[in-house]
C-alpha positions as CSV (number, residue, x, y, z in Angstrom):
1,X,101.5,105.2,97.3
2,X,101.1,102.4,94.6
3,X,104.2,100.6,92.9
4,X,103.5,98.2,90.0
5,X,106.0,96.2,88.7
6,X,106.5,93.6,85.6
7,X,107.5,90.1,87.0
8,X,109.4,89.0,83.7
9,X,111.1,93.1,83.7
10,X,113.4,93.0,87.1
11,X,117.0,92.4,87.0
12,X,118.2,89.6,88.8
13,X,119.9,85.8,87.8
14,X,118.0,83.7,90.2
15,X,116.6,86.4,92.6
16,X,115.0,89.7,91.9
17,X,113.4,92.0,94.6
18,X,110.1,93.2,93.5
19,X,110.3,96.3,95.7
20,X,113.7,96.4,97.1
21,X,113.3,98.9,99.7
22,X,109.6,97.9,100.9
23,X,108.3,95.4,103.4
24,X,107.2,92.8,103.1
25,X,110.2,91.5,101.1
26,X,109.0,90.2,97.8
27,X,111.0,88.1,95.7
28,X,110.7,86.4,92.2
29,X,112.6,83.7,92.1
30,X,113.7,81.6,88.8
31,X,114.8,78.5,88.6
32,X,116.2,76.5,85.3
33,X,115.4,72.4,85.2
34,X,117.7,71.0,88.2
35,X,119.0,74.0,89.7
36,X,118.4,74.2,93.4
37,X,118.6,77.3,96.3
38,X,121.0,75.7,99.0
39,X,119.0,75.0,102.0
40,X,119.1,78.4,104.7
41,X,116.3,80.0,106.6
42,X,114.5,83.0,107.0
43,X,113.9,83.6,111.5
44,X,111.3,86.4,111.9
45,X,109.5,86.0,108.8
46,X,106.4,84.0,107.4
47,X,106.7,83.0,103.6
48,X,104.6,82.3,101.2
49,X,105.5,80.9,98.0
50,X,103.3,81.1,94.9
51,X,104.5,78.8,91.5
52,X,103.8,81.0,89.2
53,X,104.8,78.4,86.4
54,X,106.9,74.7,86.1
55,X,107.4,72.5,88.8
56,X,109.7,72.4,92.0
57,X,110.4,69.9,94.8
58,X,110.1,72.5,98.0
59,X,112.0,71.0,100.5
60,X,111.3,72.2,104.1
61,X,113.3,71.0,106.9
62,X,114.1,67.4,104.6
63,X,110.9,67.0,104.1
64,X,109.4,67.3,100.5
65,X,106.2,69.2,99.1
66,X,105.8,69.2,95.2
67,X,104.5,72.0,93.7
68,X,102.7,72.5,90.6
69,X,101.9,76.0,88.5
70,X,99.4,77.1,90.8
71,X,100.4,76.2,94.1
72,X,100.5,78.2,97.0
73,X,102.9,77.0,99.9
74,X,103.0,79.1,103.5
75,X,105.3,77.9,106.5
76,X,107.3,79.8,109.0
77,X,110.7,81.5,107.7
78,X,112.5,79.7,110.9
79,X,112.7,76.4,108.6
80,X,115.3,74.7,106.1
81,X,114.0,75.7,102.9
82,X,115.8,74.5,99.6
83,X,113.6,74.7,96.7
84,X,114.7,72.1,93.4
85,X,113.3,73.2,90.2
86,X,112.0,69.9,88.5
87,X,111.7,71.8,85.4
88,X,112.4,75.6,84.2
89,X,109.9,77.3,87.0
90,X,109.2,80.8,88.7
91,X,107.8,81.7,92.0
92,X,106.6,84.3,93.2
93,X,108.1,84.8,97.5
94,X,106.7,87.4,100.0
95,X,108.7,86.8,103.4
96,X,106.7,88.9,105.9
97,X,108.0,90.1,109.4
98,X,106.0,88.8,112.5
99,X,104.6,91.2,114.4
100,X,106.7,90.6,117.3
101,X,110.2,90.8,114.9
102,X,109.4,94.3,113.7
C-alpha cells in the first residue's frame, strides 16, 4: 500500500505524525525563532533528522551540532536530544526501531 501525505497539510502545533499508525514513526516538527523541544530521548530507535528549512542548534547529549536547510543529522534515539530553532525552521524526523527492539 502507498500513503502520501502534504508536509505543510497535517494537524499538529509543534509535532505532527506523518503516518500515525505506521512504523517507522515519522514526524514533522516546527519550530518558531527561539522555541526549543526540552531535552528527552528516544531508547530503541535510530533518528534521523532532515532541516527541511531555517536553522536549529541540535543539541545531543550537551553537545551542539548546527544545522542548516539541507542538513541531514543521524544518531542513536538513546541520546539527550533538545533541538533550538535559531530561526522559524521545520524538520522532517523518522525514529526507526532497531532490529533487536521490535
Amino acid at each position: 500500500m502507498t500513503t502520501i501525505a502534504q508536509l505543510h497539510e497535517l494537524d499538529g502545533e509543534t509535532h505532527a505524525n506523518v503516518f500515525p499508525t505506521s512504523e517507522p514513526k515519522t514526524v514533522r516538527l516546527t519550530l518558531e525563532e527561539g522555541e526549543r523541544v526540552d531535552p528527552h530521548r528516544h531508547p530503541g530507535r535510530d533518528i534521523v533528522c532532515y532541516l527541511l528549512d531555517g536553522a536549529i542548534d541540535l543539541e545531543l547529549d550537551g553537545e551542539t551540532h548546527s544545522l542548516e536547510a539541507g542538513d541531514i543529522a543521524r544518531f542513536e534515539g538513546e541520546r539527550e536530544i533538545s533541538p533550538i530553532a535559531r530561526e522559524s525552521s521545520t524538520a522532517l524526523l523518522v525514529l526507526a526501531r532497531r532490529p533487536d527492539q521490535e
